[in-house]
C-alpha positions as CSV (number, residue, x, y, z in Angstrom):
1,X,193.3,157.7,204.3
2,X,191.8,160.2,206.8
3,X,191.6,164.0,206.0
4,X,195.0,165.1,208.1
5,X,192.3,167.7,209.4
6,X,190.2,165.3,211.3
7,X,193.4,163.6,212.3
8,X,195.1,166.1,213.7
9,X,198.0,165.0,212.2
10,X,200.0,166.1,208.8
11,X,200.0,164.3,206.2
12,X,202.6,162.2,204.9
13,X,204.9,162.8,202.4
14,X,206.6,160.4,200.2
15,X,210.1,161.1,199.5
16,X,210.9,160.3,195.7
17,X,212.0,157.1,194.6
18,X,215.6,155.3,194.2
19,X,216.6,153.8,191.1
20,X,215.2,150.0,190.9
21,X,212.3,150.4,192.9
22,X,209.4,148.6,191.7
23,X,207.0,150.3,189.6
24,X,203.9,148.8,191.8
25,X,205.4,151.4,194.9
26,X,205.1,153.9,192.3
27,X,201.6,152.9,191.6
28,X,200.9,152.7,195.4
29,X,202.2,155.9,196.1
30,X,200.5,158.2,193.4
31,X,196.9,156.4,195.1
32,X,197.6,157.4,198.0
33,X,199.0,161.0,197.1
34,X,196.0,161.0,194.8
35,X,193.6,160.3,197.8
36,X,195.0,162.5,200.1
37,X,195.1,165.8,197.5
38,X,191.6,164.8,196.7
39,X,189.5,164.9,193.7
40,X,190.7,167.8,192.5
41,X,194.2,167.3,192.1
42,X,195.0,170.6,194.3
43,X,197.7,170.3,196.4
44,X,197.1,173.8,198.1
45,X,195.6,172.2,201.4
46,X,199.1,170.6,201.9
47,X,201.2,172.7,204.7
48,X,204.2,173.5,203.0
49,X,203.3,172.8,199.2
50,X,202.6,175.4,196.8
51,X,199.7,174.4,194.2
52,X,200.8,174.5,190.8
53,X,199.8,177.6,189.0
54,X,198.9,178.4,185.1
55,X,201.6,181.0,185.6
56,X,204.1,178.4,186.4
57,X,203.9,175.5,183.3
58,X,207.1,174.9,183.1
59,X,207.4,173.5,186.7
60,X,205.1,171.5,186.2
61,X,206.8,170.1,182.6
62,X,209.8,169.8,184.7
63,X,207.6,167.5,187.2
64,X,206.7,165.6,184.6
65,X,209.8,164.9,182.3
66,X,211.4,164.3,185.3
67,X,209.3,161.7,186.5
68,X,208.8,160.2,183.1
69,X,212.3,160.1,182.9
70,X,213.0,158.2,186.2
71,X,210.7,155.8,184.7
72,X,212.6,155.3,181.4
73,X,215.7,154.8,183.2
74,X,213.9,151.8,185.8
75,X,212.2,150.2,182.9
76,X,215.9,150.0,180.6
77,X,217.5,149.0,183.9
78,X,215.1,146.0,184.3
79,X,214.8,145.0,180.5
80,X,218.9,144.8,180.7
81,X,218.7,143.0,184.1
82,X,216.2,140.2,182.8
83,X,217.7,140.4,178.9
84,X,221.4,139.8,180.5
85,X,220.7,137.5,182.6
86,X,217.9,135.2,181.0
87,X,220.4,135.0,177.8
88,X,222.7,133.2,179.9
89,X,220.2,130.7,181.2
90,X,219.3,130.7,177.6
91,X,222.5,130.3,175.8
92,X,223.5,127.4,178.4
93,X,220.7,125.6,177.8
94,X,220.9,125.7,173.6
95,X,224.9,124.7,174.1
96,X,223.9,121.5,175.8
97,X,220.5,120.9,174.1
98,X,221.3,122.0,170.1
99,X,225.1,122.1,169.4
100,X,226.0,118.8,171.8
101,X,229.1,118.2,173.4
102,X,231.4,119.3,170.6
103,X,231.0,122.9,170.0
104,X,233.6,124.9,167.2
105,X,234.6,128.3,168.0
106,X,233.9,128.7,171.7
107,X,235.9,131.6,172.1
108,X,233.0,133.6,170.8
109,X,230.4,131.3,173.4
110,X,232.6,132.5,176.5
111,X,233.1,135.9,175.2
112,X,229.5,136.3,174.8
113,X,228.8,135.4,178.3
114,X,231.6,137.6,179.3
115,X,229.9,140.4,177.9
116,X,226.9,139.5,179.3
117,X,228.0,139.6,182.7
118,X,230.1,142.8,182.4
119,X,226.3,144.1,181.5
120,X,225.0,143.3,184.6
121,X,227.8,144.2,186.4
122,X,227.5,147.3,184.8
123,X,224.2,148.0,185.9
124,X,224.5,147.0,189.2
125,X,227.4,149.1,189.9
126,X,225.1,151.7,188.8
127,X,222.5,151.4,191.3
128,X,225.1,152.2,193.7
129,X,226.8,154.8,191.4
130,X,223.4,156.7,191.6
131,X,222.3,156.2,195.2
132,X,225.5,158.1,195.9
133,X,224.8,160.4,193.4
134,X,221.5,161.4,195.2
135,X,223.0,161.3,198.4
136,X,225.6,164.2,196.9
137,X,222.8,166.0,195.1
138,X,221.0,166.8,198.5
139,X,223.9,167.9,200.1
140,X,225.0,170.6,197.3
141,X,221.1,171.2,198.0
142,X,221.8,171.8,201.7
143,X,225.1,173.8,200.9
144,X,223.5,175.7,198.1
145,X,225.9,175.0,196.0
146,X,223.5,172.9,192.9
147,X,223.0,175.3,190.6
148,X,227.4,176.2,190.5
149,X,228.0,172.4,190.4
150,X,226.7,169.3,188.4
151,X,224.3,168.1,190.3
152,X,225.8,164.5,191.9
153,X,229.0,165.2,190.8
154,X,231.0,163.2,188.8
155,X,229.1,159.8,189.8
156,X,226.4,161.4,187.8
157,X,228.3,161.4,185.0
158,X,229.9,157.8,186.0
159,X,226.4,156.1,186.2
160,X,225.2,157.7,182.8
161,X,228.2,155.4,181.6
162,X,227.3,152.6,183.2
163,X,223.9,152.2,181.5
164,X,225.6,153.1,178.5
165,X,228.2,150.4,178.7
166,X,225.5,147.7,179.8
167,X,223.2,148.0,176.9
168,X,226.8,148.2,174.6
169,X,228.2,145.3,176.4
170,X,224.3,143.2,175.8
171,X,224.5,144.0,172.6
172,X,228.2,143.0,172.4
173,X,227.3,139.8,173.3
174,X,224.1,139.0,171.5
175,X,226.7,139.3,168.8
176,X,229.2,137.1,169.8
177,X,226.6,134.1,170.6
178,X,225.0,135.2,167.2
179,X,228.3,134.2,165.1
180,X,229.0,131.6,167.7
181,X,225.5,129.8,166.5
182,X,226.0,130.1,163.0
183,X,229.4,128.5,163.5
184,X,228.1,125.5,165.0
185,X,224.6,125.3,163.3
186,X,224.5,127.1,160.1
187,X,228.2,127.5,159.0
């Protein structure tokens, strides 16, 4: 990237990311933050950014948890994604391939996959959840109202219980198909 002052121009700024981006845009993006800031890591040649200070450390612990925490909450979003959905390709494939075609106790089977898609639905009905949070989060910004309010509003609060109710409901179901197995194999 071209020094902005050669350019002319300002430089860019990249807006923070949604929920579910991938982490390679993240990687992306701190290279070419990193390479327009410099060598130094100063920020202070930025028009309209103030460089982080000694005298402010908790800003910049605030950066940082809040960043590692965004990350947390992508990487349990995909683990429950591809844990969800590849145990229904799994389980599928071991009802057909190991028990045959006359299983006992099915209930368990269908409840299992039940679960398993309540946990997906789960989390994708929290991507949305939280895209709307955000959206209400910058207006209370614009109205100056975030520090009286929670800041989203009460789909914050609803997409914290999504994610908790997807990893419950996965875990719900590995238990089901877990009896269901021993029913048909072990017991």
């Amino acid at each position: 990237m071209k020094d902005p002052q050669q350019t002319g121009k300002p430089p860019s700024v990249t807006p923070p990311r949604a929920r579910g981006e991938d982490e390679e845009d993240s990687e992306s993006s701190a290279a070419e933050v990193k390479e327009e800031i410099g060598d130094s890591g100063a920020v202070s040649n930025l028009p309209g950014v103030d460089p982080p200070t000694a005298a402010d450390p908790k800003r910049e612990l605030r950066t940082l948890l809040s960043t590692l925490e965004r990350d947390s909450q992508n990487s349990y979003d995909k683990a429950i994604l591809t844990l969800s959905g590849g145990a229904l390709g799994v389980t599928i494939s071991f009802v057909k391939n190991v028990i045959g075609n006359t299983p006992k106790d099915t209930g368990f089977m269908f409840a299992s996959w039940i679960c398993w898609g309540l946990s997906l639905a789960c989390i994708l009905f929290s991507f949305f959840a939280s895209n709307l949070a955000l959206r209400r989060a910058v207006i209370q910004l614009d109205n100056e109202t975030i520090e009286d309010e929670q800041p989203g509003g009460a789909l914050d609060i609803f997409t914290a219980v999504l994610n908790a109710a997807s990893g419950g409901f996965f875990l719900v179901g590995i238990s089901f198909f877990v009896y269901f197995g021993y029913k048909n194999i072990g017991g």
